[in-house]
C-alpha positions as CSV (number, residue, x, y, z in Angstrom):
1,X,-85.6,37.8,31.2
2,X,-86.9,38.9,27.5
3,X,-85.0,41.8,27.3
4,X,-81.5,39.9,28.2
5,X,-82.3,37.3,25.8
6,X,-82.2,39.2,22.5
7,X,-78.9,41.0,23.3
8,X,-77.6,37.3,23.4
9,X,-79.4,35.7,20.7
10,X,-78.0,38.9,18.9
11,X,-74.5,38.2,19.8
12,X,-74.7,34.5,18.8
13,X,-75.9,35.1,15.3
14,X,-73.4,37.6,15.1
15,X,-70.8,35.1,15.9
16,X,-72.3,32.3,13.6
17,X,-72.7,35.0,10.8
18,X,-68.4,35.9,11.4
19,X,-67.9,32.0,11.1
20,X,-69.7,31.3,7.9
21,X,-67.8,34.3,6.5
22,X,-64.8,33.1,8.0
23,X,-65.2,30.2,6.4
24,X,-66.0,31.2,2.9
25,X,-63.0,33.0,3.0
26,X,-60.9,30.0,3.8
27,X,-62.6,28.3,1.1
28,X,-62.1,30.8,-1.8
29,X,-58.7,31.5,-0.4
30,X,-58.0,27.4,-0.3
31,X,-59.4,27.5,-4.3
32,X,-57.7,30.0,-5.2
33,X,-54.1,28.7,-4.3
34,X,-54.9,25.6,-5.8
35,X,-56.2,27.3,-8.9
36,X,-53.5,29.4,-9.1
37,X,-50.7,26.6,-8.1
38,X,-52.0,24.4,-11.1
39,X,-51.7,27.8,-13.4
40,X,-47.9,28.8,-12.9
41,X,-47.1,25.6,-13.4
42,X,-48.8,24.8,-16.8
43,X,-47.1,27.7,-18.1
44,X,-44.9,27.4,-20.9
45,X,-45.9,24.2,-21.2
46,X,-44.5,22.9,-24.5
47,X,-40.6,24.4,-23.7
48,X,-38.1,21.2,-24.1
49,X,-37.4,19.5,-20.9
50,X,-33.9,21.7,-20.8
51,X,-34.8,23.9,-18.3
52,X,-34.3,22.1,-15.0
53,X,-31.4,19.1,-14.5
54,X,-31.8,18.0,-18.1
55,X,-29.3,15.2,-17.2
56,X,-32.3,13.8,-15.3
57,X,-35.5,14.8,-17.3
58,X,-34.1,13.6,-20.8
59,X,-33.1,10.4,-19.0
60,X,-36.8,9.6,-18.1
61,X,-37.7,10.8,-21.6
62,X,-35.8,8.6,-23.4
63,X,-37.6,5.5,-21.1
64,X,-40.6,6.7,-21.8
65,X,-40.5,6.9,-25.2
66,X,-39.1,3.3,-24.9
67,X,-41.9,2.3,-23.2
68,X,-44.2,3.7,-25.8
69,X,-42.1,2.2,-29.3
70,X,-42.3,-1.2,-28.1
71,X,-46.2,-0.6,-28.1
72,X,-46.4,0.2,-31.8
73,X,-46.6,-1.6,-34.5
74,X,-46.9,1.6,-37.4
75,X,-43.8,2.8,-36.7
76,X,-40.5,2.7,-38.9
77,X,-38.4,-0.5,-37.4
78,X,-34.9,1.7,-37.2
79,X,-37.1,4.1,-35.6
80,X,-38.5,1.3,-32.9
81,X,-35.1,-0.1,-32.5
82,X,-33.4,3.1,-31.4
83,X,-35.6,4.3,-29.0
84,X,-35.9,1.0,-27.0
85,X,-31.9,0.4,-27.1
86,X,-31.8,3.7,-25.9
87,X,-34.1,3.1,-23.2
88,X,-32.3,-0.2,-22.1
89,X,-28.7,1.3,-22.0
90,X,-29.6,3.3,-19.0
91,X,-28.5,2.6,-15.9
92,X,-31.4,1.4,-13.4
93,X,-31.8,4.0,-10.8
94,X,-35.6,3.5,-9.6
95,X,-38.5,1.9,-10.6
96,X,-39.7,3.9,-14.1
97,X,-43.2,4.6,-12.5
98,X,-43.7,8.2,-13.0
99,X,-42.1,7.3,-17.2
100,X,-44.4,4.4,-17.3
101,X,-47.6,6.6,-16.9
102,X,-46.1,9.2,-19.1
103,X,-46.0,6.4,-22.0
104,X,-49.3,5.3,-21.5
105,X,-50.5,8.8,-21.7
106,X,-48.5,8.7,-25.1
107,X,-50.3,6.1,-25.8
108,X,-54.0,7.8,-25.2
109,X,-52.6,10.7,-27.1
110,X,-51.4,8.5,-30.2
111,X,-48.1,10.8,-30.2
112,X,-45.1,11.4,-27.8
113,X,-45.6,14.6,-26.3
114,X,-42.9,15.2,-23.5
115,X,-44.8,17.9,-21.7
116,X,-47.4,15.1,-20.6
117,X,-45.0,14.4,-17.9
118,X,-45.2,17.9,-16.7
119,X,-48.9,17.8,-16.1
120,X,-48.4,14.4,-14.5
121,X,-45.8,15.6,-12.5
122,X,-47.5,19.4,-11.3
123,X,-50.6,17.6,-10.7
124,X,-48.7,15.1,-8.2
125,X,-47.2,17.6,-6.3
126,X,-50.7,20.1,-6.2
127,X,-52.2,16.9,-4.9
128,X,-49.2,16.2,-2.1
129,X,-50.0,20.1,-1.2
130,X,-53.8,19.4,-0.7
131,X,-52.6,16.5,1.7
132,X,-49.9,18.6,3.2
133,X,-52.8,21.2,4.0
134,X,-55.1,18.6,5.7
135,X,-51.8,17.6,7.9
136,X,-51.2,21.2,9.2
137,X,-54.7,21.8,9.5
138,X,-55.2,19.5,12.5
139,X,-51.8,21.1,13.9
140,X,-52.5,25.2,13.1
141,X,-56.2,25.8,11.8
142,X,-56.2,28.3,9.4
143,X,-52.2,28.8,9.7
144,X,-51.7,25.5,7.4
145,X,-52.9,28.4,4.5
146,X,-49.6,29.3,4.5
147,X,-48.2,25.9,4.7
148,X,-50.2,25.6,1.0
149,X,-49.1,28.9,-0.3
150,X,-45.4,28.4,0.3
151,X,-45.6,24.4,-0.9
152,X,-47.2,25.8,-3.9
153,X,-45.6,29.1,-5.0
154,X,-42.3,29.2,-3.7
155,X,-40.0,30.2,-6.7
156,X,-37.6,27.1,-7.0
157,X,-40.7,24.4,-5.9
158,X,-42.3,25.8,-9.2
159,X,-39.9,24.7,-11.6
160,X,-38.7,21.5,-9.8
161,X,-42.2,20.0,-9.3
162,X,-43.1,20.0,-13.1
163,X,-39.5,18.4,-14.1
164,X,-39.8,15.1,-15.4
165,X,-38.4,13.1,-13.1
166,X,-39.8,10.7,-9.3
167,X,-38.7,13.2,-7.3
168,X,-42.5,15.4,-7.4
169,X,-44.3,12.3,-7.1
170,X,-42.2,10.8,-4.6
171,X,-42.9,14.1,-2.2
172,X,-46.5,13.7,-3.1
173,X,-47.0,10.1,-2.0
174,X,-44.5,11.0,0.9
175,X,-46.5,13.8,2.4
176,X,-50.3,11.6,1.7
177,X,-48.7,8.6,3.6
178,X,-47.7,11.3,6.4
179,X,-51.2,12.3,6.6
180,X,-52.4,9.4,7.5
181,X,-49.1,8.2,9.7
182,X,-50.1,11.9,11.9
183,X,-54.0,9.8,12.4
184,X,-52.5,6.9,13.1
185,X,-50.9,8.7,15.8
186,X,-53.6,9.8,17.2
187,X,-55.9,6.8,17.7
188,X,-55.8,5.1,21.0
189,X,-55.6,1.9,19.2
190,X,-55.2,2.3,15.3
191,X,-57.6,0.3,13.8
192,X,-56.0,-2.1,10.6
193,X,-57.3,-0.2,8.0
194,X,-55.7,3.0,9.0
195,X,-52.8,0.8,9.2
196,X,-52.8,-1.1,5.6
197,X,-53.3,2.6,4.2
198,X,-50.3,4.6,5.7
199,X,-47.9,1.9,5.5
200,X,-49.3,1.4,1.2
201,X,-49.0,5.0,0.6
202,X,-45.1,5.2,2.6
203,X,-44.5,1.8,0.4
204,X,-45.4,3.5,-2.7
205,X,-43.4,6.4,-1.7
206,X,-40.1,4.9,-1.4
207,X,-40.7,2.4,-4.5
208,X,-41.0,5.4,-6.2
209,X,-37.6,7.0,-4.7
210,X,-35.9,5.6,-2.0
211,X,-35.1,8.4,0.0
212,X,-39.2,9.4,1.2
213,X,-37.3,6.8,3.7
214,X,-36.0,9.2,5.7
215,X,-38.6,11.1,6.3
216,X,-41.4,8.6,6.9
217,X,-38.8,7.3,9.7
218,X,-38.2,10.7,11.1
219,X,-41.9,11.2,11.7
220,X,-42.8,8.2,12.7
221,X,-39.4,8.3,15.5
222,X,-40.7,12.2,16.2
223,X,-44.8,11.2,16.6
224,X,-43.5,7.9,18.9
225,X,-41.0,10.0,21.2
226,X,-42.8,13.0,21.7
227,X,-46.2,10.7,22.6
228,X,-43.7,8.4,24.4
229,X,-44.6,5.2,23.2
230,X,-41.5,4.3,21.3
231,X,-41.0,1.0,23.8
232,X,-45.0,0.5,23.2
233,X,-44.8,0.0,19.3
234,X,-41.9,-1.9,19.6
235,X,-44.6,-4.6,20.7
236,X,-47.2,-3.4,18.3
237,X,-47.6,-5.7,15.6
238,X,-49.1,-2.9,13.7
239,X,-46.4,-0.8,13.8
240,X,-44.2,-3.3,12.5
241,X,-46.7,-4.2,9.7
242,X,-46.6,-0.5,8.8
243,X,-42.6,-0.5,9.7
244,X,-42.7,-3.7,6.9
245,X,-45.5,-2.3,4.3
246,X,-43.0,0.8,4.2
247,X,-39.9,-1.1,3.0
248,X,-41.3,-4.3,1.3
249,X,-42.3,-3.0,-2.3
250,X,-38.9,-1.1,-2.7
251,X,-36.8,-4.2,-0.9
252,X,-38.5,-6.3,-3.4
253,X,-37.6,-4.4,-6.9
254,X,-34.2,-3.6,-5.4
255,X,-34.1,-7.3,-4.8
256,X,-34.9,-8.6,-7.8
257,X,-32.5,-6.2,-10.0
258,X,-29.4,-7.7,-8.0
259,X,-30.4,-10.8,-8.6
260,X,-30.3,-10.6,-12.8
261,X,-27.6,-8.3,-11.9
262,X,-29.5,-5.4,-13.2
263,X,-29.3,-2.7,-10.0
264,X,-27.4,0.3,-11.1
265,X,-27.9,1.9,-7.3
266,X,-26.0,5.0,-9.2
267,X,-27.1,8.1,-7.4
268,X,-28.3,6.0,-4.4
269,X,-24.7,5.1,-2.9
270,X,-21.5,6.0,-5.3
271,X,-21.6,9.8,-3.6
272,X,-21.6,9.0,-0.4
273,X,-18.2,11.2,0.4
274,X,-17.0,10.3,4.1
275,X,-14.3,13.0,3.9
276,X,-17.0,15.6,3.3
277,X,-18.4,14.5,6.9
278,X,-15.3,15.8,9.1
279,X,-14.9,18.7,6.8
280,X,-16.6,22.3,8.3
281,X,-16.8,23.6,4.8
282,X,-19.6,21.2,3.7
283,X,-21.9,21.7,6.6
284,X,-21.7,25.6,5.6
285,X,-22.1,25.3,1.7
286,X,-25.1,23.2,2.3
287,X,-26.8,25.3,4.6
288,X,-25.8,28.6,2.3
289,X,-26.8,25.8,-0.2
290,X,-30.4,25.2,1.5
291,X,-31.2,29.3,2.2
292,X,-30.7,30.5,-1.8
293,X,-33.0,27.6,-2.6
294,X,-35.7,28.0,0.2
295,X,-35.6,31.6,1.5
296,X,-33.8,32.8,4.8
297,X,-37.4,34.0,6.3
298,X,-39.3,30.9,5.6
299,X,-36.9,29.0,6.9
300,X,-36.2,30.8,10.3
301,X,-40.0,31.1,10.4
302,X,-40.2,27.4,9.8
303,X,-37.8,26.4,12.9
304,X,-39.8,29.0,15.5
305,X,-43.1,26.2,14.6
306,X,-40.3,24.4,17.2
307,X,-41.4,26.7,19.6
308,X,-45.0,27.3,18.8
309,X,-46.4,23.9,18.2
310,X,-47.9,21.8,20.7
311,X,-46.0,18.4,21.7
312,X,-46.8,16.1,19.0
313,X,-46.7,18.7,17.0
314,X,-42.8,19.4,18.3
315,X,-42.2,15.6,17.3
316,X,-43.6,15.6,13.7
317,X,-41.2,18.9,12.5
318,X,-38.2,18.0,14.5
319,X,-38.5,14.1,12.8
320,X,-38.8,15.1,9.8
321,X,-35.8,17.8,9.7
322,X,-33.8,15.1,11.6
323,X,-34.9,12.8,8.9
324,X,-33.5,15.2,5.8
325,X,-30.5,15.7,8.0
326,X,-29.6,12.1,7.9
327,X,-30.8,12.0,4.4
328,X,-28.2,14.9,3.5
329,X,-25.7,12.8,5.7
330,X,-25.8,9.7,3.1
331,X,-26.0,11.6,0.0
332,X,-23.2,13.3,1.2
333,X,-21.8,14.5,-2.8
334,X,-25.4,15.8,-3.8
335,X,-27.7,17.5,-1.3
336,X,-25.1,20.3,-1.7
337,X,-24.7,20.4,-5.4
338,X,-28.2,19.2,-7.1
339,X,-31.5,21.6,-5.8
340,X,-33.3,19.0,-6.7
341,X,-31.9,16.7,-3.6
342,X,-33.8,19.3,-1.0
343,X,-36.8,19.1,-3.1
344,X,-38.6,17.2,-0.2
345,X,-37.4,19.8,2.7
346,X,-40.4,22.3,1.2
347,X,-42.8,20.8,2.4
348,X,-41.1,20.1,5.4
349,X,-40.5,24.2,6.0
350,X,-44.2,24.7,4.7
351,X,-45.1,22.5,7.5
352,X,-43.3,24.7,9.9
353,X,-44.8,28.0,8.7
354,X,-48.6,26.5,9.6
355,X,-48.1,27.7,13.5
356,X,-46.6,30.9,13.0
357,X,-48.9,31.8,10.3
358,X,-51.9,30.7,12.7
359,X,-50.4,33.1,15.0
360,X,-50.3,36.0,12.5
361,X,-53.9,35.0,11.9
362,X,-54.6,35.4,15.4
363,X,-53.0,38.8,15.7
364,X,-54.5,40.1,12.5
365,X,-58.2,39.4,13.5
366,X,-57.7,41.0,16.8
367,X,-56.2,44.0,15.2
368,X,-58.6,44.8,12.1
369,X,-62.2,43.6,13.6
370,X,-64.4,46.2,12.3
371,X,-62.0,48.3,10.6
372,X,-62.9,48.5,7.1
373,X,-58.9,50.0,5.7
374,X,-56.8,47.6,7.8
375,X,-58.8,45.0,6.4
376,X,-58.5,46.4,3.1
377,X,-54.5,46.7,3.4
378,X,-54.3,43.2,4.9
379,X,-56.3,41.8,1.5
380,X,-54.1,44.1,-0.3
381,X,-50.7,42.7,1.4
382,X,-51.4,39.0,1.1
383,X,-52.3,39.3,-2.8
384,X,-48.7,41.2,-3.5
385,X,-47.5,37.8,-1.5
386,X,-49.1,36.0,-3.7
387,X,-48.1,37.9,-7.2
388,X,-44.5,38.3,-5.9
389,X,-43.6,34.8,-6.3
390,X,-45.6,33.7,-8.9
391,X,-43.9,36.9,-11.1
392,X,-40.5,35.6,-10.3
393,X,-41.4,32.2,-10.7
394,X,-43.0,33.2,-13.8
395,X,-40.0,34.7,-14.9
396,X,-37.6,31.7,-14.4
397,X,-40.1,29.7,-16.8
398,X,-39.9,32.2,-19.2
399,X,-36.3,33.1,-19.1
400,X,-34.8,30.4,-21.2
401,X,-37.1,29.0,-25.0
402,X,-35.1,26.2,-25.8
403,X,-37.2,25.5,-28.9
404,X,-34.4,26.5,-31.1
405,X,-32.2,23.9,-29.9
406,X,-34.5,21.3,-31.2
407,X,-33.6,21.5,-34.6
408,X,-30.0,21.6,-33.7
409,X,-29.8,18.4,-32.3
410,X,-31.8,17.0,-34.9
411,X,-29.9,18.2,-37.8
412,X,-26.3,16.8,-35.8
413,X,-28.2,13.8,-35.8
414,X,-29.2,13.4,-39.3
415,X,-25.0,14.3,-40.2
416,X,-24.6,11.3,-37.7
417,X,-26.6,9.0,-39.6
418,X,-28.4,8.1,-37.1
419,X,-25.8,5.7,-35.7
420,X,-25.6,3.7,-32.4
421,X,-21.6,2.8,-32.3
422,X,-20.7,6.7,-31.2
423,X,-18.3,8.0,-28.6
424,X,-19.2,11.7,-27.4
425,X,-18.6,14.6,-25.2
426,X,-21.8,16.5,-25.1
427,X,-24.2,18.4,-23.3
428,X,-26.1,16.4,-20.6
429,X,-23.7,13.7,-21.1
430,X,-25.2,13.3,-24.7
431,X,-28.8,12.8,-24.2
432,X,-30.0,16.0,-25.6
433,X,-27.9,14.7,-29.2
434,X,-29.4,11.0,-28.7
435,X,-33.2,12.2,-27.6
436,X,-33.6,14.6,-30.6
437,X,-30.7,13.6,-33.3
438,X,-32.1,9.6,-32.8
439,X,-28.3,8.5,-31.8
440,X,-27.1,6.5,-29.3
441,X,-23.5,7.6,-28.2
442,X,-21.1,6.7,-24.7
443,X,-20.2,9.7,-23.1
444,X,-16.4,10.3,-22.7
445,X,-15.6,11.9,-18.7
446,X,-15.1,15.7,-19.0
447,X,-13.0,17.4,-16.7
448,X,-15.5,17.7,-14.2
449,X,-15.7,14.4,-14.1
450,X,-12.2,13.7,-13.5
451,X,-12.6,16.3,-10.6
452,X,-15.2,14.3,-9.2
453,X,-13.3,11.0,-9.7
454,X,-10.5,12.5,-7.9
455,X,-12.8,13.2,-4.8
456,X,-13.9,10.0,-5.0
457,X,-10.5,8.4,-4.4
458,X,-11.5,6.9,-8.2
459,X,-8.7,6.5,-11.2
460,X,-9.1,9.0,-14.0
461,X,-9.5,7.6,-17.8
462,X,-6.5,10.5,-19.7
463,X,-3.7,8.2,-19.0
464,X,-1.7,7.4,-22.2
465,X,-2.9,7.7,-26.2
466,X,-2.4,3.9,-25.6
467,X,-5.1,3.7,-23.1
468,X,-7.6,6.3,-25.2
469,X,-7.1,4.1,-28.0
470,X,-8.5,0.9,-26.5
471,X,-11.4,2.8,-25.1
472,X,-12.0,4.4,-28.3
473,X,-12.1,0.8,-29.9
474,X,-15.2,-0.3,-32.1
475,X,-16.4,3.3,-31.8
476,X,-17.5,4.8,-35.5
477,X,-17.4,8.5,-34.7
478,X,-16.2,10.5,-31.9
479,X,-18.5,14.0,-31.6
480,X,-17.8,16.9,-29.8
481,X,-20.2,19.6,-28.8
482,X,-18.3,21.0,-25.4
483,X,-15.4,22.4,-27.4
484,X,-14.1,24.2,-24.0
485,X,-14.1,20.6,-22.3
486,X,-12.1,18.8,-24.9
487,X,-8.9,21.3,-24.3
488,X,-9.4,19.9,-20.8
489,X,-8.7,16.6,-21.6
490,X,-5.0,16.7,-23.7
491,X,-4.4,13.4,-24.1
492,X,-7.5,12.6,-26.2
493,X,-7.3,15.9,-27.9
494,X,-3.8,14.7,-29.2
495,X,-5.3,11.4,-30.2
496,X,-8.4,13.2,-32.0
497,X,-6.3,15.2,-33.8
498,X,-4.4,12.5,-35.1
499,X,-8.0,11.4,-36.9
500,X,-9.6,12.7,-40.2
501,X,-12.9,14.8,-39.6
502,X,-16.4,13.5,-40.5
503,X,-18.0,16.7,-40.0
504,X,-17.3,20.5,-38.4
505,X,-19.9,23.2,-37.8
506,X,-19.0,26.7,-35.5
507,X,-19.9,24.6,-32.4
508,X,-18.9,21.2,-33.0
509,X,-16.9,18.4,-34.3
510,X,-16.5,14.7,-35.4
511,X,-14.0,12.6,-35.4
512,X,-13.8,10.0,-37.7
513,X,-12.4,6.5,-35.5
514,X,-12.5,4.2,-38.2
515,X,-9.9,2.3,-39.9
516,X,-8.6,4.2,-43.1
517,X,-7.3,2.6,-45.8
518,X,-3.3,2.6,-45.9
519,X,-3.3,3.3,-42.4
């Protein structure tokens, strides 16, 4: 009997000992990605918020520093009075959450310091990763590694999740409340408090943005069908508390802003194209669209999870692809025009890479046990897929300093006098002159806009010099910095040139709309 038992007492601390190391490994791999996720995307901290759908980030700037004026009382009244009417003449999109933490951090800084929102924002999304991690865990084991490293280092998820704007923390708060909706699941009767929490965080997710809809109703339709108890929760009062807990906080701003007639529901509904839905052409320029944004290997290798998954498993990645299908459906206009609108398919595809990375695992331990070089190469591999797209992402950051343009717009601003009565056709539909030249202007539609307007079945605004004229009325100033756009637009060009010139630089110009003497 003794001389059987030590070969096996042998083994089995043999087997613990390749567990504990297995498991340090995991751990200083997990660290690492996290450590290194948080890096990449603190670099270059302090560039402008130019670099990714300005449009969008100067938007929430420009709230922000609304937000934080109002709170002081040291600061120059014109000063004060700009930045909160530009923060008011906004159209309301969705509740300024992510703009109202940023001004408090302001606030706690005692200076508005735009990259705040960057942190804020990278920090968000690292956290939705740790909680997207947890969710492939229980699906994949070791696999849901990869689900991390893609979420986190994927080239284009680098630059969007640091841009100031909900969509980061929206994918965040979407992907905790899906953690806890995938438990939920799997209790044989969900307990209240498992209940109360997924339905908060899914509530917080769509107050933040409304689309996280879509995809907390694809997984929860995926989880019930492939478990067969959709007719079950129809009956379950939790479920419909959760169903309720999801939509409540967003039904309730939304609500409210229609009833003081403040809801600008802008992006939300006035691109939803019906033509584009018969028309073959859209399907394939999203899905070409979708590959130069996410990668054609992660996402083929995402789809085989279809295949590899168990049945729950099945139900969770096929809801929530359904769910960004539908989403793409209603946003019609954007999800093949602004990156930004697939932001919350990465995690989706990261989810999907957890079971055939598990099975790489699996393959890769059975191949290199004991053998010291393959092991070696295999450390050696997954580091260069590590450094490759963090150098290319790295590299996007970098490409553009658009320090310089600071002092531009500040300096237009200061010719401009600072004034709130002007008409303009410039970059980011003016915000970059009003955020850093402290102006307020109405952008005039470019030709791209008139495109779009066309698409839309909408009327166009370059009808007569009579018409330009009575949109042009009680403005001070008219400046152009999209010299290109305003030979696009004849009509007003003719008008334009019919008035004197406040000012002229190499790359812009100002008409002068008031009422001169004799005239």
């Amino acid at each position: 009997m003794m001389p059987s038992s030590v070969p096996q007492s042998s083994a089995e601390s043999r087997a613990a000992s390749g567990l504990r190391g297995s498991q340090r490994w995991l751990l200083l791999a997990l660290a690492l990605l996290l450590l290194v996720g948080v890096a990449i995307r603190l670099y270059d901290l302090t560039d402008p918020p130019l670099d990714f759908h300005p449009v969008r980030q100067l938007r929430s700037a420009m709230i922000a520093r609304g937000m934080y004026y109002r709170m002081l009382d040291d600061v120059e009244p014109w000063r004060q009075q700009m930045a909160v009417r530009q923060a008011e003449g906004l159209e309301t999109l969705e509740p300024p959450i992510l703009e109202w933490l940023t001004a408090q951090s302001y606030r706690l800084i005692g200076s508005e310091q735009v990259w705040v929102a960057r942190v804020v924002s990278s920090l968000a999304w690292v956290a939705g990763a740790v909680a997207l991690y947890g969710l492939a865990r229980r699906y994949a084991g070791a696999g849901a590694l990869f689900s991390l490293a893609y979420m986190l280092l994927l080239p284009f998820a680098v630059q969007a999740s640091r841009s100031f704007q909900p969509d980061p923390l929206m994918v965040a708060l979407t992907m905790a409340a899906l953690n806890f909706l995938d438990r939920w699941f799997r209790e044989d009767s969900p307990g209240w408090g498992s209940t109360l929490l997924a339905g908060t965080l899914g509530g917080l997710a769509v107050l933040v943005k409304l689309p996280a809809v879509f995809f907390l109703a694809g997984a929860f339709l995926g989880l019930a069908l492939a478990q067969n108890r959709l007719l079950g929760l129809m009956r379950d009062g939790k479920a419909w508390v959760m169903a309720a807990l999801f939509m409540v906080p967003a039904g309730l701003y939304y609500g409210s802003l229609l009833l003081v007639g403040g809801a600008g529901g802008g992006e939300t509904w006035r691109f939803f194209v019906t033509s584009l839905l018969t028309s073959p052409r859209f399907y394939l320029d999203w899905l070409a669209f979708i590959l130069r944004l996410v990668g054609y290997t992660a996402f083929v290798g995402a789809l085989t999870s279809l295949i590899l998954l168990d049945r729950r498993g099945r139900g969770l990645v096929a809801g929530l692809l359904g769910g960004y299908v539908f989403y793409g459906l209603t946003f019609t206009y954007h999800i093949a025009t602004h990156d930004y609108y697939s932001l919350p398919l990465i995690p989706v595809l990261a989810l999907g890479l957890a079971a055939p990375g598990q099975a790489l695992l699996d393959r890769f331990r059975a191949v290199v046990r004991e053998k010291r070089m393959l092991q070696v190469l295999a450390a050696g591999v997954a580091l260069l897929a590590v450094l490759l797209p963090l150098r290319t992402a790295r590299g996007i950051l970098a490409g553009h300093d658009f320090r310089a343009e600071v002092g531009y717009w500040k300096a237009l601003g200061n010719t401009l006098e600072n004034r709130s009565d002007l008409m303009a056709i410039s970059h980011d539909y003016g915000y970059r002159l009003e955020y850093y030249g402290w102006v307020q202007t109405s952008a005039w539609m470019t030709a791209e806009d008139l495109e779009l307007r066309e698409i839309l079945g909408q009327s166009g605004s370059e009808d007569s010099i009579e018409v330009v004229a009575e949109q042009l009325e009680g403005r001070s100033l008219f400046v152009v910095t999209i010299l290109s756009d305003l030979d696009k637009l004849p009509v007003l060009k003719r008008y334009l040139e019919t008035r004197p010139v406040f000012a002229q630089g190499d790359d812009y110009i100002v008409y002068d709309l008031r009422v001169v003497e004799g005239e």
